[in-house]
C-alpha positions, 0 to 999 in steps of 0.5 A: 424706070420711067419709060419716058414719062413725064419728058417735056420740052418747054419754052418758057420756065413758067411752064413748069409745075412748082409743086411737083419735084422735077429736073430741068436742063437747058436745050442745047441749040446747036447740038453734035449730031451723029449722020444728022441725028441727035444722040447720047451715049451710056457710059458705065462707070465703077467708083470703088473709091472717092478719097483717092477717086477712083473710077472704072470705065468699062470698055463698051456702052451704048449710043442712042439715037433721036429717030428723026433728023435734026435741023435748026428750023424744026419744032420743039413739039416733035418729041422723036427729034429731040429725044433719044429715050428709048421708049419714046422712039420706039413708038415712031414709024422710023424705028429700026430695030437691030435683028443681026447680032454681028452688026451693032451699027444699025438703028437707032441704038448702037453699041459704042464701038460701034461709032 
């Protein structure tokens, strides 16, 4: 696993090292929060086939949070806003950690019903 390495938010693609395989995605200026957070969700799938397609959604996943509130005027340099890698946040100040085991609403990983 990564562990976050190797995560960077550029603003100019010439940034990029060329000779190094990488993946690059375009940043979502105004994107969905979650109480002021950015977040992501992981979705566990089953594909038992592709030819009919089929694909077995399990019923619960997980909702990570950025450990700092987004807003439009903040600097692409804060890696706790706009990241939601687990590895990263939990190296912030903010980070919360979940220690009630019948409460999955609480810091910044949360279960998917519990949304």
């Amino acid at each position: 696993s990564s562990q976050g390495k190797g995560i960077y938010l550029i603003d100019d693609i010439n940034d990029i090292d060329l000779d190094e395989s990488c993946i690059v995605s375009k940043y979502v200026p105004n994107p969905l929060l979650i109480n002021g957070h950015k977040f992501d969700l992981r979705i566990y799938v089953l594909v038992t086939s592709w030819d009919p397609l089929r694909v077995y959604v399990y019923k619960e996943g997980l909702t990570r949070f950025a450990t700092e509130e987004y807003t439009t005027s903040t600097s692409k340099k804060s890696r706790y806003i706009h990241l939601t890698n687990y590895s990263i946040n939990k190296k912030n100040v903010n980070w919360r950690t979940n220690e009630e085991t019948d409460r999955d609403d609480f810091g910044f990983k949360w279960s998917i019903t519990a949304l």
